[in-house]
C-alpha positions in Angstrom: -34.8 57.4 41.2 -35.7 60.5 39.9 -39.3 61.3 38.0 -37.1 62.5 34.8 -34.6 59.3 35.3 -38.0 56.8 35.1 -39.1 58.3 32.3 -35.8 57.8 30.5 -36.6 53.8 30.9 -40.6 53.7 30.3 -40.6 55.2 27.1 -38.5 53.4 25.5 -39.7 51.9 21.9 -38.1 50.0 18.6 -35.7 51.8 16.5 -38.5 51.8 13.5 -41.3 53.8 16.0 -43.1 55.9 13.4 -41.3 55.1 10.2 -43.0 52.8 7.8 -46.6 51.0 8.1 -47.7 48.3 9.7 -48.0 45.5 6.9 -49.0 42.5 9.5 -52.1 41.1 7.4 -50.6 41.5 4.2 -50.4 37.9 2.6 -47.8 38.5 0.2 -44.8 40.9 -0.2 -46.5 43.1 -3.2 -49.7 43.2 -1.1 -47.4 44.7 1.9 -46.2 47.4 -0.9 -49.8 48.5 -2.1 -51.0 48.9 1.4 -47.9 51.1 2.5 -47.5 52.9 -0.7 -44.8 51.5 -2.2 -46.3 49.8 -5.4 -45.0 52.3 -7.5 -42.6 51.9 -10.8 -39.0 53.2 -11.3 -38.4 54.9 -14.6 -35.1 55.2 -16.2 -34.9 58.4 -17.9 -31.8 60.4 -20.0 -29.6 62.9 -18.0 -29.7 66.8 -19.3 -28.0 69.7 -19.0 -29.8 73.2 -18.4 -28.8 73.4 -22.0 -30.4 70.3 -23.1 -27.7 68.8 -24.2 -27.7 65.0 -22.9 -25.2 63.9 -20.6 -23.6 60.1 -21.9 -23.2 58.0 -19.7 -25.9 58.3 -17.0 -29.4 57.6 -16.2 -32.3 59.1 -13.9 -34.0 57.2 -11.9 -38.0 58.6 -11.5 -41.0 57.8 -9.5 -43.8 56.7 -11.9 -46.2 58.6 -9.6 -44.9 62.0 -9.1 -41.7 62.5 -11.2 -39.5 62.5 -8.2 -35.9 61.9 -9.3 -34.4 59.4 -6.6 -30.5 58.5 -8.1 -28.6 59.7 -10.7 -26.8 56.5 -11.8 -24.4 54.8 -14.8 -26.5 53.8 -17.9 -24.8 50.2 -17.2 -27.6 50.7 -13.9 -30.3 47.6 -13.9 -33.5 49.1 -12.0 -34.6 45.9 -10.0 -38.5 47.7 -9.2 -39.8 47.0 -5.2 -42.3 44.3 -6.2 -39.2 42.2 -7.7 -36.8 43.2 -5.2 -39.2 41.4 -1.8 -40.9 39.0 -4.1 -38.0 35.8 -2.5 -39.4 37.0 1.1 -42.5 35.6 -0.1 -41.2 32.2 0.6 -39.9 33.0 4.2 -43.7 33.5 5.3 -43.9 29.7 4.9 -41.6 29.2 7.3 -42.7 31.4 9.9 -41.7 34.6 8.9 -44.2 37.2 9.2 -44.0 40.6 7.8 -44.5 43.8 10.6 -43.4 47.2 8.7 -42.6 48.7 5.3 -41.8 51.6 4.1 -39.0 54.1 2.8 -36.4 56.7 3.7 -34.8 59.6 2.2 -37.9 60.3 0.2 -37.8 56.7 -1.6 -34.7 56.5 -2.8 -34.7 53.4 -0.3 -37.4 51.0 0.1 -37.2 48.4 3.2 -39.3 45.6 4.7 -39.1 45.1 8.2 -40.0 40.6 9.1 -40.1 39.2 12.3 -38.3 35.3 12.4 -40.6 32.4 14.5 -37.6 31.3 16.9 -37.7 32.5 20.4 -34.0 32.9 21.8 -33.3 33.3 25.2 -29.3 34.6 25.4 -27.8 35.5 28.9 -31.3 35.3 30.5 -32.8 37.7 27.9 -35.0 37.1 25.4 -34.3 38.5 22.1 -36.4 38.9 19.2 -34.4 38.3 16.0 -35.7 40.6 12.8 -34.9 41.1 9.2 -34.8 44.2 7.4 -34.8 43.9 3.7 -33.7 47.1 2.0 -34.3 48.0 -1.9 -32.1 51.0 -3.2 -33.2 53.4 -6.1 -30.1 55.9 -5.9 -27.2 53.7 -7.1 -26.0 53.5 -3.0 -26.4 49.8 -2.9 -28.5 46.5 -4.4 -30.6 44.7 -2.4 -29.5 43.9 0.9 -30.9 42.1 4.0 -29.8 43.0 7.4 -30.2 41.3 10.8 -31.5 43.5 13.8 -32.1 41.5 17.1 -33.5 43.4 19.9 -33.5 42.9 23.6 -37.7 42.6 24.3 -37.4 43.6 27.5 -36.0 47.7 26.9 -35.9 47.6 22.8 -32.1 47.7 22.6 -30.7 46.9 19.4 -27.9 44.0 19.6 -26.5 43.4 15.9 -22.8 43.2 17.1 -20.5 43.5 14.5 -19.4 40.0 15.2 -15.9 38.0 13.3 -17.8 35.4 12.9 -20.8 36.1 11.3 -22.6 38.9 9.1 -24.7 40.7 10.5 -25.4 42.6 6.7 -25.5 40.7 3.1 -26.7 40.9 -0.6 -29.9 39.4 -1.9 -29.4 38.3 -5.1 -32.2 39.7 -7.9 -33.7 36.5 -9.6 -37.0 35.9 -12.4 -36.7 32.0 -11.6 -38.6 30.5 -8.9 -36.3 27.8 -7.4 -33.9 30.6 -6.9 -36.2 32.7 -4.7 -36.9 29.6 -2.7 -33.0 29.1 -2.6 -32.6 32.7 -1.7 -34.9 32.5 1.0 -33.2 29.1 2.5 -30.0 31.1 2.5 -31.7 34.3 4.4 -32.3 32.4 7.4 -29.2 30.4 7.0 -27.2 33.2 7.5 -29.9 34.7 10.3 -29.8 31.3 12.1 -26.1 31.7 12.2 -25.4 35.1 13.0 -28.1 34.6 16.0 -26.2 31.4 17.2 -22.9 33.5 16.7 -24.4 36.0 18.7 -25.4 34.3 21.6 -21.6 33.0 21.8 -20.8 37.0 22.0 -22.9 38.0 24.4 -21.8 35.1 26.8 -18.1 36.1 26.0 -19.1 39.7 26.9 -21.3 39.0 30.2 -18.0 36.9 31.4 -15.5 40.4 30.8 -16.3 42.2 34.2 -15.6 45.6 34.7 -15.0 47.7 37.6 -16.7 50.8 38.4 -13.5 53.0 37.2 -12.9 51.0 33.9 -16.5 51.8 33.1 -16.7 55.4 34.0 -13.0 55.4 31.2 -14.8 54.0 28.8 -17.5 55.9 28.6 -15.4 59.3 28.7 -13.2 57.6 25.4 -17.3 58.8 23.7 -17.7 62.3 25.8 -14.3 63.2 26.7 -13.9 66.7 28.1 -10.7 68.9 28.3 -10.1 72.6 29.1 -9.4 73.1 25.1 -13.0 72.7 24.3 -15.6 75.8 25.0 -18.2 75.8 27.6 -21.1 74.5 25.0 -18.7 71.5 24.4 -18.2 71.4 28.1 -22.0 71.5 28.8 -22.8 69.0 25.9 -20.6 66.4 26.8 -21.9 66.2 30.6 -24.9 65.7 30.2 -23.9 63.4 27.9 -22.1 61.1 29.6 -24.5 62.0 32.6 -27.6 60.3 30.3 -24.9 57.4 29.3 -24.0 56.8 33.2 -27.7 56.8 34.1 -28.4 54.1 31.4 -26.1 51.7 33.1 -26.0 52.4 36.7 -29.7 52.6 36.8 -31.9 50.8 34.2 -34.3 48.9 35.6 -33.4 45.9 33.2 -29.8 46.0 34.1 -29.0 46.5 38.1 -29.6 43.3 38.5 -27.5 42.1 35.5 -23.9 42.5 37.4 -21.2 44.8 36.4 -19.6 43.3 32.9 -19.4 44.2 29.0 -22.8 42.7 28.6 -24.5 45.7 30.6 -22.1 48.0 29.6 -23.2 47.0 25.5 -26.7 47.6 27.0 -26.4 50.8 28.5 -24.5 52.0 25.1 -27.4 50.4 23.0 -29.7 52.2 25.2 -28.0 55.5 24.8 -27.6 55.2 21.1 -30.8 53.9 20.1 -33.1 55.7 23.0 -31.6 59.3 24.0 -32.4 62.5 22.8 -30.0 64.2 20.4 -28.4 67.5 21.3 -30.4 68.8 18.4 -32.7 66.6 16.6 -32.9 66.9 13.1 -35.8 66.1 10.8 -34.2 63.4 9.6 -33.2 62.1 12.9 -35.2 59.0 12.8 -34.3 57.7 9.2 -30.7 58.4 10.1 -30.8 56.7 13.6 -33.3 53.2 12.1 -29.9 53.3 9.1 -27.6 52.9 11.7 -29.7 50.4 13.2 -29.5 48.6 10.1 -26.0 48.8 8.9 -24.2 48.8 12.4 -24.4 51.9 15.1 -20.9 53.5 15.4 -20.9 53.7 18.7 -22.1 50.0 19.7 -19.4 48.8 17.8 -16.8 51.4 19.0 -18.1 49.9 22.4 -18.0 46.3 21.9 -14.8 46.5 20.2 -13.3 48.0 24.1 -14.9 45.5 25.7 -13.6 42.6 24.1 -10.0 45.0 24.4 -10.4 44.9 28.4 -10.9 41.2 28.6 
């Protein structure tokens, strides 16, 4: 294996690496805010034209601390602030819950929370470390939301399959009353528990779906398909594309020994989407890349959904 090809697998780290800050200690959820620097307020103020002239209808949404307009929204718009928005994961850290990360994207119009749950699952051999990210919105996108994101310990792949049977993404309801925080919090790891117990099902579906050398080398050229109509950079681009994608699963470490079936082939995708480096990288590349970890990566789920197709 070449020195470039080993790198590829050593360097590997969490989809979050660098975004957010590590909120471990904190003892509460608005503790975890102040010490990241998210403990400010979110000010509803009337719309303008250059003219002046105020636009009916719709609201700004500002940053107490600098002014910063994160959403343009409908008057009809209920602000739910950052400290009421986490307050029901206060009552997960009594069950084991612990809090690792907070922080925000796009310049704060969204606010997320990154907890680790207690169980230890071990699913095809591999253990996986399930976490929730709870996510505030400020720009109208979305209310508060909590999302599953399991990863695979041993390489840092991401596993939240977009699974029939379970979601892997669902609404936190806003509540003042107490007994409904605690109720909100029983029905977070409800629906954790379950998608984790769905997913172990799907990943022994996908470990049984072998797949021959060929049928892998098709499916990966269905994501970096080549033909004489596209120009040389396309060309270029693509191959070492798919060469980067073919290393992942012919040659991880964590996978040779795996045998040759959907399972590994998920992991080399996760590996490839979550791990290599963009043709270009933009600024925003790791905000973009730790949303799609959140909501679903395209490309996992493009890849999953073959699998299952080829079984």
């Amino acid at each position: 294996m070449s020195a470039n090809v080993e790198t590829m697998f050593y360097v590997r780290e969490k989809p979050w690496h660098g975004l957010g800050t590590p909120v471990m200690e904190a003892p509460a959820s608005a503790d975890a805010l102040v010490w990241a620097g998210l403990d400010w307020q979110v000010i509803q103020k009337e719309v303008s034209t250059e003219d002046g002239d105020r636009i009916a209808g719709y609201k700004a949404n500002v940053r107490s601390t600098d002014g910063s307009v994160l959403g343009i929204v409908s008057d009809r718009y209920k602000v739910v602030q950052n400290e009421d928005a986490f307050r029901f994961t206060d009552e997960l850290l009594g069950k084991g819950v612990t809090y690792e990360t907070a922080g925000s994207l796009q310049f704060g119009r969204k606010v997320w929370m990154l907890a680790r749950m207690p169980q230890r699952y071990i699913i095809a051999g591999d253990e996986i470390a399930p976490y929730l990210v709870i996510m505030n919105s400020h720009d109208g996108s979305s209310g508060v939301k909590v999302a599953m994101t399991p990863i695979r310990v041993v390489c840092q792949n991401t596993l939240n399959l977009a699974l029939n049977s379970a979601d892997r993404v669902w609404a936190a309801r806003h509540t003042e009353n107490v007994m409904s925080r605690v109720r909100e919090a029983s029905e977070t790891l409800r629906l954790a528990e379950r998608y984790m117990s769905e997913l172990g099902r799907g990943v022994d579906e996908l470990a049984k779906i072998k797949l021959s050398d060929r049928k892998v080398l098709d499916l990966m050229q269905t994501f970096f398909p080549v033909s004489e109509e596209m120009s040389d950079t396309q060309k270029k681009n693509n191959l070492r594309l798919l060469e980067d994608l073919k290393q992942r699963y012919w040659n991880a470490p964590d996978l040779v020994d795996m045998g040759k079936n959907g399972y590994r082939f998920i992991n080399a995708v996760s590996d490839f989407a979550t791990h290599a480096d963009p043709i270009r990288k933009t600024k925003s590349y790791n905000e973009n890349l730790f949303m799609r970890t959140i909501e679903g990566n395209p490309m996992i789920d493009k890849a999953y959904k073959m699998v299952r197709a080829a079984a």
